[in-house]
C-alpha distance (Angstrom), angle and dihedral (degrees) to the residues before:
residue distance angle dihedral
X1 . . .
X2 3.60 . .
X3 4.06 129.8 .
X4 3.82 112.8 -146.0
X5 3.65 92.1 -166.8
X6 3.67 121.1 111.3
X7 3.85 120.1 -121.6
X8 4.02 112.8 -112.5
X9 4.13 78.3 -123.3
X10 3.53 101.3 64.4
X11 4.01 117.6 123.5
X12 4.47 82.4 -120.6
X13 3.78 87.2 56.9
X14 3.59 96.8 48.2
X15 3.77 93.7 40.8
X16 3.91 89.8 54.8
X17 3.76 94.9 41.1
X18 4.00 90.9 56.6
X19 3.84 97.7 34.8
X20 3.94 93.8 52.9
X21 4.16 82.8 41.5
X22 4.09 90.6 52.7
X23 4.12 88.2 46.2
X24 3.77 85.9 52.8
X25 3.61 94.6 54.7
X26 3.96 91.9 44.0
X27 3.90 91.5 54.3
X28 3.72 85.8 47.5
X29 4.13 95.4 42.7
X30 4.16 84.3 55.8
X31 3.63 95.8 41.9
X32 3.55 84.9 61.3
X33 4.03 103.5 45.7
X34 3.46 104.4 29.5
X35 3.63 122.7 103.9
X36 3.80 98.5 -155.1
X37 3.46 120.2 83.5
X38 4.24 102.6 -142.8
X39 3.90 78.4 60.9
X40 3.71 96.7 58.5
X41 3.49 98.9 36.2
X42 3.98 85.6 50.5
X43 3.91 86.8 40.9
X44 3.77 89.5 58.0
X45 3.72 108.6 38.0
X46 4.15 89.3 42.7
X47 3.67 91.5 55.2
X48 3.54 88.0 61.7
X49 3.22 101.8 45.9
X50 4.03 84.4 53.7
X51 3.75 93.2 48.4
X52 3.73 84.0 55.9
X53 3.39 95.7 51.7
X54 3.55 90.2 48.2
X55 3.45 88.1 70.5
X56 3.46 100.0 44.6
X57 3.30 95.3 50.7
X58 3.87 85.7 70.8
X59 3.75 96.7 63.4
X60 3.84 94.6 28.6
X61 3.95 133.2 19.9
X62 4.18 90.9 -163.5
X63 3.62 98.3 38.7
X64 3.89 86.3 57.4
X65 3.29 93.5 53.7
X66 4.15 89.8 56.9
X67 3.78 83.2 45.1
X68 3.54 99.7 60.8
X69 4.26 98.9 37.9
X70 3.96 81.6 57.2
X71 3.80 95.3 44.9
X72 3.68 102.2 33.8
X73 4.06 97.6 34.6
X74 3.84 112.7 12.2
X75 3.64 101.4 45.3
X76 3.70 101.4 37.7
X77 4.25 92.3 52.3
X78 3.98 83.3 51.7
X79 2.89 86.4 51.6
X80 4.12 109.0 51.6
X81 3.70 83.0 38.0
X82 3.23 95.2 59.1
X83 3.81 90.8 51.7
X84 3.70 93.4 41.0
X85 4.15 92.6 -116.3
X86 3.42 124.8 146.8
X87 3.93 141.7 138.4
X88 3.76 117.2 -90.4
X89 3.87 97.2 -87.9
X90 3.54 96.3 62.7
X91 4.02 93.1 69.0
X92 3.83 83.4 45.1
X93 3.32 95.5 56.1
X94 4.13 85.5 44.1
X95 3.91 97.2 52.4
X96 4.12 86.2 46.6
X97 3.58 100.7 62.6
X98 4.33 91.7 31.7
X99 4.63 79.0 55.1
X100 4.15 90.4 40.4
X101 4.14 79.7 56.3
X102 3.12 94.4 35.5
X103 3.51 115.9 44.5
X104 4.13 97.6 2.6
X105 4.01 90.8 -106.3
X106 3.99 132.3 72.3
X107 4.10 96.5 -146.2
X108 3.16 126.5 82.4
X109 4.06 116.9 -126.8
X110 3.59 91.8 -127.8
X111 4.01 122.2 24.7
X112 3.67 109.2 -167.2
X113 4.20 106.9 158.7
X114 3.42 122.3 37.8
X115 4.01 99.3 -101.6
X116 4.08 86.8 59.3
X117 3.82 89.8 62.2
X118 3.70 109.8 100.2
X119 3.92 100.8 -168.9
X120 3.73 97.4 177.9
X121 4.15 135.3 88.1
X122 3.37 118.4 -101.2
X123 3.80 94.5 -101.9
X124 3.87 87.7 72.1
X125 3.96 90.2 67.7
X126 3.79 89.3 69.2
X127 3.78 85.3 80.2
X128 3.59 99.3 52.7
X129 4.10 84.2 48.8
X130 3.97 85.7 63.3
X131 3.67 129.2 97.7
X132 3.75 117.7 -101.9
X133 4.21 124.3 1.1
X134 3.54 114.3 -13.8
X135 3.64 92.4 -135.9
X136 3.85 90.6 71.3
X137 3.74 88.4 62.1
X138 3.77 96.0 38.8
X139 3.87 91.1 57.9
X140 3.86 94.5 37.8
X141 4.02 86.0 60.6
X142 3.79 93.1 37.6
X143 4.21 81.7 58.4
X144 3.45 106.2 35.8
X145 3.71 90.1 53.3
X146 3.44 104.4 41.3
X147 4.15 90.4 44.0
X148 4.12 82.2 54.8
X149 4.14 93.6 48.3
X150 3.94 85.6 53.4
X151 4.08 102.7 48.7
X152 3.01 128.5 -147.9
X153 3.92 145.3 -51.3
X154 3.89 118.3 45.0
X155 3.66 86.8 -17.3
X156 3.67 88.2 83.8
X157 3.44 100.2 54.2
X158 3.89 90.6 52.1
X159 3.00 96.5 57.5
X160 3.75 88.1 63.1
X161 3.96 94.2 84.3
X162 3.38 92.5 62.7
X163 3.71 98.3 48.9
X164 4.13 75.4 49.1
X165 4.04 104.2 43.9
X166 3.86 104.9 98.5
X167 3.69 90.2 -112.6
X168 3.38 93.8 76.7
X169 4.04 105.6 21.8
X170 4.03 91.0 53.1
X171 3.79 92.8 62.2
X172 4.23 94.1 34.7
X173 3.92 87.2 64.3
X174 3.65 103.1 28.1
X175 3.62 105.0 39.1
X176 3.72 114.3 -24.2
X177 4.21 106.3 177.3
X178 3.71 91.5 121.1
X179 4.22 100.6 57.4
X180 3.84 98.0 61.9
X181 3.72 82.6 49.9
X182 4.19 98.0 50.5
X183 4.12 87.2 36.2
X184 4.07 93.2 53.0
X185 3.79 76.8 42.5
X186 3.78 102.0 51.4
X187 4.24 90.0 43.3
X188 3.27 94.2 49.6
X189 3.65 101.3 56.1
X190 4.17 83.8 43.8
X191 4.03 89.6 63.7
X192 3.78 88.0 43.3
X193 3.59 88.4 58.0
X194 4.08 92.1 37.0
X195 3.96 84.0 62.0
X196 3.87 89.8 -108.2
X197 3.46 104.8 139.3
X198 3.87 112.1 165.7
X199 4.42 86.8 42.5
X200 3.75 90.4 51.5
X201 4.04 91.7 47.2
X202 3.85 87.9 46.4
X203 3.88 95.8 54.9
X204 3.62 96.8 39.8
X205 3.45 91.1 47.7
X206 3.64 90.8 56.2
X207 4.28 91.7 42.8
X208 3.94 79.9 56.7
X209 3.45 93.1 53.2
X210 4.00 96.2 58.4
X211 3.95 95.3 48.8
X212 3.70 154.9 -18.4
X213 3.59 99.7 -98.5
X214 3.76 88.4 74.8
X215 3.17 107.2 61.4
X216 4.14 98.8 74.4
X217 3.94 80.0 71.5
X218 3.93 96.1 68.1
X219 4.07 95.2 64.3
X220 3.89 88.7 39.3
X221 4.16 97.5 45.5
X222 4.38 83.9 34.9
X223 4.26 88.2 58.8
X224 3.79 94.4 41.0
X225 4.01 91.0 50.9
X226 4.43 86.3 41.7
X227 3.59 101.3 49.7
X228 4.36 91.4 37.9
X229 3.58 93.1 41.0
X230 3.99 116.0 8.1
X231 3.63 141.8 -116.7
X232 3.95 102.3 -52.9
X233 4.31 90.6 53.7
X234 3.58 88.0 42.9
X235 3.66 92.3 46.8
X236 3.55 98.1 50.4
X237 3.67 93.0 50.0
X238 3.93 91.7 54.9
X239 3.65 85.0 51.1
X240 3.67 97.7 61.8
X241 3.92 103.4 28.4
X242 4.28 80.4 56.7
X243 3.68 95.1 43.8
X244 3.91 94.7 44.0
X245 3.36 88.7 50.5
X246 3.69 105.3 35.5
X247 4.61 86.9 52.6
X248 4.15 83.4 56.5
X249 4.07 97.3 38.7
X250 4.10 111.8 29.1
X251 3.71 98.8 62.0
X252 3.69 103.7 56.6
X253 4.15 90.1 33.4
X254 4.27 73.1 55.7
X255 3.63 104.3 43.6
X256 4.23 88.9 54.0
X257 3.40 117.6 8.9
X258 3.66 92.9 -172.3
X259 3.70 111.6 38.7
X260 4.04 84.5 50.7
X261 3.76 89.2 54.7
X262 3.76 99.7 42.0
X263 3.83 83.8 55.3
X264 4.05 112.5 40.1
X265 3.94 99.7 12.6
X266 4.30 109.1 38.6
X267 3.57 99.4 24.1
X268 3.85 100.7 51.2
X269 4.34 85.1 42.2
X270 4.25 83.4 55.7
X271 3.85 85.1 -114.7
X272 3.76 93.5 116.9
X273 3.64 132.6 117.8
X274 3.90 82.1 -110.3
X275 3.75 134.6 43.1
X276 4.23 117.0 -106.7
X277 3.78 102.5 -125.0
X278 3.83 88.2 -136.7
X279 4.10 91.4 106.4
X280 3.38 104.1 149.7
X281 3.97 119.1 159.2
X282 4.06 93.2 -104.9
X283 3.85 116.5 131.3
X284 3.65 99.5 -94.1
X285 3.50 98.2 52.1
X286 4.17 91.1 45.2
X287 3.52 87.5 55.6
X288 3.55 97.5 49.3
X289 3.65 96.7 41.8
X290 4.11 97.4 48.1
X291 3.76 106.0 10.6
X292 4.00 114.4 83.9
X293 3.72 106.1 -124.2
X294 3.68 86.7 5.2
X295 3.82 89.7 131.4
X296 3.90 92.1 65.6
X297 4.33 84.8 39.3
X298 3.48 86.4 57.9
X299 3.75 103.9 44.6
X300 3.92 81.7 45.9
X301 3.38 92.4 59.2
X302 3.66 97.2 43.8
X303 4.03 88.2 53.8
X304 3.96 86.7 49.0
X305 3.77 89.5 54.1
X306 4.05 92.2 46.4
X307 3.53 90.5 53.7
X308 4.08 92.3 50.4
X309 3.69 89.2 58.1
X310 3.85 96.0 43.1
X311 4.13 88.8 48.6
X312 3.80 91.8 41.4
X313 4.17 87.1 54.8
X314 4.07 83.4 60.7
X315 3.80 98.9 43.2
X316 3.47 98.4 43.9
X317 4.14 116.4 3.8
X318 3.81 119.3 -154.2
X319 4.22 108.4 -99.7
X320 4.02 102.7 -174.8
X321 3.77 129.1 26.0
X322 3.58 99.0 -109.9
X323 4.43 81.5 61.2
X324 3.74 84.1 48.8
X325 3.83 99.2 49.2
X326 3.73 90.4 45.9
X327 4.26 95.5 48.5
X328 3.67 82.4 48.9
X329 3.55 100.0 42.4
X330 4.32 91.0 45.1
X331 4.18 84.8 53.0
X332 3.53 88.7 51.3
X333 3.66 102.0 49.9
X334 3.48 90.8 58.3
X335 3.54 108.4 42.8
X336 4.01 86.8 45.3
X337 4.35 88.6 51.6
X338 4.31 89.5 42.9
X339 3.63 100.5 42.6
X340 3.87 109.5 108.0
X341 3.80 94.0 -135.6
X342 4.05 101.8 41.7
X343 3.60 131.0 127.9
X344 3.98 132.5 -177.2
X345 3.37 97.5 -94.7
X346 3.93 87.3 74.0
X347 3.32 92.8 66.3
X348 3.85 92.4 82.5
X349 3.22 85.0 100.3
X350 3.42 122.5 68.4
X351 4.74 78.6 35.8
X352 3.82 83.6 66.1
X353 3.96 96.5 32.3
X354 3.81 90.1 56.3
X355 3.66 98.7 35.2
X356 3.94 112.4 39.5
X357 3.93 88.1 68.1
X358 3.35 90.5 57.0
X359 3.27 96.4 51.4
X360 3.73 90.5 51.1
X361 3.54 90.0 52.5
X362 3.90 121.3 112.5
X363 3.47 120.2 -101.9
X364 3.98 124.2 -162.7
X365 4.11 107.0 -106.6
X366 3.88 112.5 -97.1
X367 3.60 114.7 -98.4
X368 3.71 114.8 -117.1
X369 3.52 113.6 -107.5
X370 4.03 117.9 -123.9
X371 3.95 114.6 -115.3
């Protein structure tokens, strides 16, 4: 006879127990010191969820997990939609798709206050075109792609701590524009690496379609597919990722040139008529803020850093997707930490760029435990 059941004791048990206990006290440490309140009501609704899963975790490591995505991610977006609370992009994201109806583009001509600025692609207005909160449908593509990047089996299921680590379940119920974006991101490199050339160019083409931060993914995912495969997979991939996102992008970049740069190109770069609220104490923004000329140091450096990954794709080209996610992931972190208007949140991305792979990865079967 043989129990499958895994004793309370086990390091796994005690490793959930006191991660979903230090998430609790994190969502209760920014309930207390933030100043905005979709954090605290997040803060304090999420740190029940992770006391609960705590506790789970004690009879069962998997039910936990389920425990904490409903208490940390479920029940807190019910409940700032409920109240109508969200961050600033979330009304942005609104008022683009009610203009794309409206006026058959999401930017204004002529952004003059911060809320006018519109800095994402045009792709992003889809989810302001959809019924009911857009966050619903940002976190529904944030899971159904990264659940498809990691496979299937048990790979699933751990994949739900990082949907659950606050990370990643602050921004899905306050905010939320950048996790479609990272989980297009993450799939699309995992068909480039499943030898899937024309799927991975169609999903990164639409990822580059709903905002900047995308596009470093093309060049990474295009080298991974060229030095697996060769030039004609590689080529046929460009050719769809570019066309995807070129039918989203070109025709409102066409239809006015300058409203569409005032919006996603100068006021993202901190060379806007306004200042981005996204001012957190990273590198670029230090520089910009209290160097003179630091703005045009900053940028430098951030085109210095671009050019480090493209080169490094030459020298030595990604060969697996974990080497993909990482390249990707590095690039990320430093354009995120030198871009003039950054702020923490952004650095979701190389956390799910580094650690959805992992996730994915395959693990040797437990061993049944003797009765």
């Amino acid at each position: 006879m043989s129990d499958l059941r895994v004793p309370v004791s086990t390091p796994s048990v005690r490793l959930a127990r006191y991660g979903w206990a230090a998430c609790a006290a994190v969502a209760l440490a920014l309930a207390a010191l933030s100043d905005l309140t979709p954090h605290r009501i997040w803060g304090l609704t999420a740190s029940l969820g992770y006391g609960a899963a705590a506790l789970t975790a004690s009879r069962a490591v998997a039910a936990s997990r389920a425990v904490a995505v409903a208490g940390a991610v479920v029940l807190p977006l019910a409940v700032l939609v409920a109240t109508g609370l969200a961050q600033l992009e979330v009304a942005v994201v609104e008022r683009a798709g009610e203009l794309l109806s409206a006026t058959g583009s999401p930017y204004l001509p002529a952004p003059s206050a911060v809320a006018d600025f519109n800095p994402y692609l045009p792709g992003m207005a889809v989810f302001g075109l959809l019924p009911g909160d857009g966050r619903w449908w940002m976190g529904a593509v944030f899971a159904g792609a990264t659940l498809a990047a990691a496979g299937g089996g048990d790979r699933r299921g751990r994949t739900a701590w990082l949907m659950a680590c606050p990370v990643v379940a602050l921004p899905l119920c306050v905010g939320g524009t950048d996790l479609p974006v990272v989980g297009l991101m993450c799939l699309g490199i995992a068909l480039a690496g499943q030898d899937r050339s024309w799927q991975s160019g169609l999903v990164l083409g639409a990822a580059a379609a709903l905002k900047w931060t995308a596009w470093p993914a093309l060049p990474v995912a295009f080298a991974l597919l060229a030095v697996r495969n060769g030039r004609r997979p590689a080529g046929r991939f460009a050719a769809v990722a570019l066309g995807t996102a070129a039918v989203a992008v070109a025709p409102f970049a066409f239809a006015d040139p300058g409203g569409f740069y005032a919006n996603v190109v100068a006021f993202p770069l901190g060379l806007g008529t306004a200042a981005s609220p996204a001012t957190s104490p990273l590198p670029g923004h230090l520089l910009a803020a209290y160097v003179p000329g630091g703005t045009v140091i900053a940028l430098s450096l951030l085109a210095v850093s671009a050019l480090l990954l493209a080169a490094s794709l030459f020298v030595r080209p990604p060969r697996t997707v974990l080497a993909a996610a990482d390249r990707l992931a590095l690039g990320l972190g430093l354009a995120m930490s030198l871009m003039p208007a950054t702020r923490f949140g952004y650095l979701v991305y190389p956390l799910v760029l580094w650690a959805l792979p992992r996730c994915a990865r395959s693990v040797p079967a437990s061993r049944k435990v003797p009765a």
